[in-house]
C-alpha distance (Angstrom), angle and dihedral (degrees) to the residues before:
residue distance angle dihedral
X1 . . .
X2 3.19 . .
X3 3.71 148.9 .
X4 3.81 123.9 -140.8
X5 3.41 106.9 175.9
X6 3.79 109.9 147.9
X7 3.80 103.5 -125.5
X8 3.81 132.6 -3.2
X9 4.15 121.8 -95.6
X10 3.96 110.8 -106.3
X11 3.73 111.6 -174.7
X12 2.89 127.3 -124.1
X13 3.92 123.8 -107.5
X14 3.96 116.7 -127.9
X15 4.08 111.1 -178.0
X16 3.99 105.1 -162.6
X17 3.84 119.1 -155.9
X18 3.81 99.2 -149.5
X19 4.03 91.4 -158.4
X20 4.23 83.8 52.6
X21 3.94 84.8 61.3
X22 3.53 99.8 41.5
X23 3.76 85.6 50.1
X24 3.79 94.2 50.3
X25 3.90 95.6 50.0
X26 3.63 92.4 40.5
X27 4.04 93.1 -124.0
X28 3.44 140.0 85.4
X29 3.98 117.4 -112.4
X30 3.85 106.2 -178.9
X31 4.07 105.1 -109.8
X32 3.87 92.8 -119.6
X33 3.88 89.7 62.5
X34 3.91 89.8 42.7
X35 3.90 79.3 54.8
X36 3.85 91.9 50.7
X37 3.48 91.2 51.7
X38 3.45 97.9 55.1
X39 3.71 97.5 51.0
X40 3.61 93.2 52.5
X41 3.63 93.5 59.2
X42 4.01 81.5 55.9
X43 3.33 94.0 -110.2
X44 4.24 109.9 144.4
X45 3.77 117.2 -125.5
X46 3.90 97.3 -141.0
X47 3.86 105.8 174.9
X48 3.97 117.6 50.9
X49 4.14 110.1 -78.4
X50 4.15 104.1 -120.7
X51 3.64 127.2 166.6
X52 3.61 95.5 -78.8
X53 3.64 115.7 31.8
X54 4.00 147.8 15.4
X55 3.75 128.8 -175.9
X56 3.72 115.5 -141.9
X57 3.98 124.9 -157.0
X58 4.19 110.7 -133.0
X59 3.77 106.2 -132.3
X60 3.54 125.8 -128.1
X61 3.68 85.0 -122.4
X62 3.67 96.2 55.2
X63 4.01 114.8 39.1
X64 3.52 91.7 154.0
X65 3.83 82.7 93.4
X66 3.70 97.7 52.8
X67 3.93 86.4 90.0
X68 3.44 89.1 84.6
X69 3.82 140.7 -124.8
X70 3.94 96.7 -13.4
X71 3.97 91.5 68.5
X72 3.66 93.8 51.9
X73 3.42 103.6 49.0
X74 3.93 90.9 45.1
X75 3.54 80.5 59.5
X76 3.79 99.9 53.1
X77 3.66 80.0 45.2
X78 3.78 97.3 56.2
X79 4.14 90.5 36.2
X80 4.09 90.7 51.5
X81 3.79 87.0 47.2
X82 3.49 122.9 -109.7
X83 3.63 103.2 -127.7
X84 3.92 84.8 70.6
X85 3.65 91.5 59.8
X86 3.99 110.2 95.2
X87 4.04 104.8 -123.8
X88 4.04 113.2 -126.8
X89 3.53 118.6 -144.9
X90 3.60 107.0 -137.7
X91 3.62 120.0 -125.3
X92 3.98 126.7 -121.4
X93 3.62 122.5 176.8
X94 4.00 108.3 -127.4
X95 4.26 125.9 -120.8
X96 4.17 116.2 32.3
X97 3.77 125.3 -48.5
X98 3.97 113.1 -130.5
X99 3.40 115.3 -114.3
């Protein structure tokens, strides 16, 4: 048998800064549990996990995360539980804006 695909998957790299999440979701989720999170979804930590960062490889199975940073942080989100994240009311300034 064989295979005839036209070119080989590479996955696509995805560096996560872990402060850019907590910042986003408005509460701090310790990196090593961001970490865990990822991996469970079967995404592969390729660069060393510090402190700050991790870069993730997208899966061939799983391209929904090729979209970028968005996807996996709604995914912490989601896996941390998102009745512990505090809602933000957004603000709006009252009366018309001038064009």
């Amino acid at each position: 048998m064989v295979d005839a695909y036209p070119r080989t998957y590479q996955p696509k790299a995805i560096t996560l800064r872990f402060a850019k999440s907590d910042a986003l979701l408005g509460v701090s989720i310790p990196a090593a549990q961001q970490a865990d999170y990822l991996r469970r979804l079967g995404l592969e930590i390729t660069e060393p996990n510090t402190e700050s960062t991790c870069t993730v490889a997208v899966p061939s199975f799983s391209r929904r995360f090729e979209s970028g940073k968005s996807i996996l942080i709604e995914e912490i989100a989601r896996l941390y539980g998102v009745d512990q994240i505090p809602s933000a009311r957004a603000e709006r300034s009252a009366g018309r804006q001038p064009l």
